[in-house]
C-alpha positions as CSV (number, residue, x, y, z in Angstrom):
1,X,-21.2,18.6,-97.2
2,X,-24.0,17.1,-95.6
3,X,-24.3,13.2,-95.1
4,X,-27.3,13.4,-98.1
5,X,-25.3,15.2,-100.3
6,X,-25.2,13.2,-104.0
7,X,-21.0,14.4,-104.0
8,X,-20.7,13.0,-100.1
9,X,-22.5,9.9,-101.2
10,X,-19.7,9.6,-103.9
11,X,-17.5,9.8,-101.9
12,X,-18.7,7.6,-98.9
13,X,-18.7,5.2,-101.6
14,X,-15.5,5.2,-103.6
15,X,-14.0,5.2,-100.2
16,X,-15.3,1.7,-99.8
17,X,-12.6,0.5,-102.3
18,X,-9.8,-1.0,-101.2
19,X,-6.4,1.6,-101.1
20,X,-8.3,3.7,-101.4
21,X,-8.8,6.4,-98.3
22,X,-11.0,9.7,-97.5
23,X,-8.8,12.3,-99.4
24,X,-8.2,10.1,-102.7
25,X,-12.1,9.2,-102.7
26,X,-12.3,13.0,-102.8
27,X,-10.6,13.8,-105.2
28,X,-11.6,11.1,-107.3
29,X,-15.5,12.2,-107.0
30,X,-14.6,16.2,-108.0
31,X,-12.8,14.7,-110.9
32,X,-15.6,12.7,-112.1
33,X,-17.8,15.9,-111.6
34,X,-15.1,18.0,-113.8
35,X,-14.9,14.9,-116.7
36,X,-17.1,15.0,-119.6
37,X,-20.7,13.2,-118.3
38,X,-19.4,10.7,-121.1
39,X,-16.9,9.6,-119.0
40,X,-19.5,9.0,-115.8
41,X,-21.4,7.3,-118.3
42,X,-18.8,4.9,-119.4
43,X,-17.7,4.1,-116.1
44,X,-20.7,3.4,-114.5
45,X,-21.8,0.9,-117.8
46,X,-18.1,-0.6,-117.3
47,X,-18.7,-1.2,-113.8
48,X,-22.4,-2.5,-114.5
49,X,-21.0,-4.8,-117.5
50,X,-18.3,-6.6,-115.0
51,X,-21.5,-7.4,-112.2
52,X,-23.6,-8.9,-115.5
53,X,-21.3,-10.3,-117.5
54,X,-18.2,-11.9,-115.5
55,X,-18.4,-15.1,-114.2
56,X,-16.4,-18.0,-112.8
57,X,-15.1,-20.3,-115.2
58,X,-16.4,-23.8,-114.8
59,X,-12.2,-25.5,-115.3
60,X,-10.2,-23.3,-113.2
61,X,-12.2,-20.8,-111.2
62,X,-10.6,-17.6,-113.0
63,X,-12.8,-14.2,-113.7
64,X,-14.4,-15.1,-117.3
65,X,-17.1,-13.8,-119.4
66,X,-16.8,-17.0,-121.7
67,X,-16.7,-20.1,-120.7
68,X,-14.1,-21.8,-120.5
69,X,-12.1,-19.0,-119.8
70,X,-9.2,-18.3,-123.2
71,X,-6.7,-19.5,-120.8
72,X,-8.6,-22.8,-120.7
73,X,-9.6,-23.2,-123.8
74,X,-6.4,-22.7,-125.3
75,X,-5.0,-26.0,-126.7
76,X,-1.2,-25.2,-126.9
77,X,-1.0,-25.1,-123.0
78,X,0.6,-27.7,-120.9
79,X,-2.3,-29.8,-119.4
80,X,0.2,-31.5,-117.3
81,X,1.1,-28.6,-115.3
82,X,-1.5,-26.8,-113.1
83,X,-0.4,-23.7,-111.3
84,X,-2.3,-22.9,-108.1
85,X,-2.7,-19.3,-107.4
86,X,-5.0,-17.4,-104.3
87,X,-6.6,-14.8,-106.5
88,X,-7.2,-14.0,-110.5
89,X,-4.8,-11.1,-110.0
90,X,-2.1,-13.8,-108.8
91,X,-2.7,-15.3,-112.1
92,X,-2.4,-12.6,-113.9
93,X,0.9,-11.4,-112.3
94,X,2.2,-14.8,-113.4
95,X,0.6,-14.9,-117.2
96,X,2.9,-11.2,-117.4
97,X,5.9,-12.7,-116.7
98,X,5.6,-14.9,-119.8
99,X,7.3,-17.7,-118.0
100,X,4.5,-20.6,-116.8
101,X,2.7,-22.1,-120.3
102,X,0.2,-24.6,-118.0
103,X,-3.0,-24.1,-116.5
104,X,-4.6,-22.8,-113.4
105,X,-6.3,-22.7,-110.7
106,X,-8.0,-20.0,-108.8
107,X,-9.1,-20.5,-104.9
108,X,-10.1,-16.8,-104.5
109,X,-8.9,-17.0,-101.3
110,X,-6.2,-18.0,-98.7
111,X,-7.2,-20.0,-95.2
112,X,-7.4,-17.6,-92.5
113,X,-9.0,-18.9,-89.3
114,X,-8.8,-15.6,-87.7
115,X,-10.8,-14.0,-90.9
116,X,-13.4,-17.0,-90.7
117,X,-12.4,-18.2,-93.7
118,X,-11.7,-22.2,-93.9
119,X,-11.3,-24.9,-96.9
120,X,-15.2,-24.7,-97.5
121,X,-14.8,-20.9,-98.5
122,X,-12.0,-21.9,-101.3
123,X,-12.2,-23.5,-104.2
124,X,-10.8,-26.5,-103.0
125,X,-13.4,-28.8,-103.7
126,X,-13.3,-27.7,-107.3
127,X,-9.9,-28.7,-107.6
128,X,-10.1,-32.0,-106.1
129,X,-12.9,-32.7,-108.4
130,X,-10.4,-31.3,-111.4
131,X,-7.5,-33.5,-110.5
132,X,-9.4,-37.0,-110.2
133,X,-11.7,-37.1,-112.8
134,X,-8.4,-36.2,-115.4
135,X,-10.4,-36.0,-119.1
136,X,-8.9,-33.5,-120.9
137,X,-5.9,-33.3,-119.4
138,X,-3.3,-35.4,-117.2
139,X,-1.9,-33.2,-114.7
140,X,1.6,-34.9,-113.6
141,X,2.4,-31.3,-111.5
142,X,1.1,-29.2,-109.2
143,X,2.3,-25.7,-107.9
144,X,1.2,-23.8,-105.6
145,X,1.9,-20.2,-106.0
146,X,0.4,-18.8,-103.1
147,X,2.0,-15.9,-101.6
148,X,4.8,-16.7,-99.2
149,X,2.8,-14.8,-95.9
150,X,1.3,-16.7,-92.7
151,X,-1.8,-17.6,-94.3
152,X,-0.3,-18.4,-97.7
153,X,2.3,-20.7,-96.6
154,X,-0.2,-22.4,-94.1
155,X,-2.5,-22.7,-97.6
156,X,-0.1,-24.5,-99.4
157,X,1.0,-26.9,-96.5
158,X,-2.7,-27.8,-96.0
159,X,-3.3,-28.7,-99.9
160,X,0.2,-30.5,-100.1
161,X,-1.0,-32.6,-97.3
162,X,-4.3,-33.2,-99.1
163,X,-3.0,-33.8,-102.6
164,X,-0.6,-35.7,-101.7
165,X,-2.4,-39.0,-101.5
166,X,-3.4,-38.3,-105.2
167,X,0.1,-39.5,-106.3
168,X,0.8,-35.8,-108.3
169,X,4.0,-34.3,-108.0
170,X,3.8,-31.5,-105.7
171,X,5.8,-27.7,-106.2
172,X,5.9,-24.8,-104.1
173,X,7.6,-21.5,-106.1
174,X,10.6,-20.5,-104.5
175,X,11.4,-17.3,-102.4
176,X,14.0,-15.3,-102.5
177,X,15.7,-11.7,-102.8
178,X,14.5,-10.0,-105.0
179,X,16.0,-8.8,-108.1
180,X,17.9,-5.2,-107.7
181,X,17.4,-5.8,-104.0
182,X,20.4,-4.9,-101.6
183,X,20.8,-8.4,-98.7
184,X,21.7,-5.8,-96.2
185,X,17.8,-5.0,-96.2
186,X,16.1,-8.1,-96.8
187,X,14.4,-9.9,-93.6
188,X,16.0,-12.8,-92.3
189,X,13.1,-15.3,-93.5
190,X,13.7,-13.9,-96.9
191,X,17.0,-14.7,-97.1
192,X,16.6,-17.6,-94.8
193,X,14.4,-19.2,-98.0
194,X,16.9,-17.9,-100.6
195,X,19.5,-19.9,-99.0
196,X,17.5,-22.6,-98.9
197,X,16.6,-22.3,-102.1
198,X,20.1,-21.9,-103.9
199,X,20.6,-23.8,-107.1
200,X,23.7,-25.0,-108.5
201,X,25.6,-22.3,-111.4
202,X,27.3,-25.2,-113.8
């Protein structure tokens, strides 16, 4: 196929998305050529209706097309706990395990000095903003759920050094071995943190 070619173009493009590689944007571009021309249709108006319609919500920085977003707006949440997560599909992870009933906060991002990305590229600012000006709600928590890499860990240590002076109790979700998982094959930070970690049985 030559680089002109509409089904090469397709394909350049699909291959763009993340996880996905040369031989699944392939295949993914010869199915959409077998589908029903419906189904092109509706994609492409789904994919056009995300770019028009979703924005950031003006409380906690999540993927909306309303604003607030529902999470936000809903009244039988705990105000007093705030949950901060790197990305909306961190947040969404969390909402699925049915277990946190506070509120968020979405940086859309991690620091990552090496990726130029610093405190201006998140939505810290936001948060400051959120935390001193209190109105509707008092938050007396704050946890930060980022991911327990490099640049997650160095993420939470630079907000715990900033928040702290606000006088807000400060969180960091635990890690651990995970559930079904066999110690003989977890990594020795891992199991160093679920150690660390342990909680008492009675």
């Amino acid at each position: 196929m030559a680089a002109g070619d509409p089904i090469q173009r397709l394909v350049m493009r699909l291959a763009r998305l993340p996880g996905i590689g040369e031989k699944s944007a392939t295949r993914l571009a010869f199915h959409l050529l077998r589908a029903p021309e419906s189904h092109a249709r509706e994609l492409a108006q789904a994919i056009l209706e995300v770019r028009e319609k979703i924005r950031l919500c003006s409380r906690c920085c999540n993927l909306t097309e309303e604003d607030p977003c529902v999470l936000c707006a809903d009244a039988r949440r705990d105000g007093s706990l705030l949950c901060v997560v790197a990305q909306p599909t961190d947040l969404l992870a969390i909402e699925r395990s049915g277990c946190f009933r506070g509120r968020y906060h979405v940086l859309h991002g991690v620091l990552s000095p090496l990726d130029g990305v610093g405190p201006d590229d998140l939505r810290i600012r936001e948060l400051l903003a959120r935390l001193e000006e209190g109105g509707l709600e008092t938050v007396a928590e704050v946890i930060l759920a980022t991911s327990p890499s490099v640049e997650g860990e160095s993420t939470a240590m630079y907000l715990a050094r900033l928040l702290k002076p606000l006088g807000v109790r400060l969180s960091r979700i635990a890690a651990g071995v995970p559930i079904g998982g066999e110690l003989e094959y977890v990594d020795q930070v891992t199991l160093g943190r679920a150690l660390e970690a342990r909680r008492p049985l009675f």
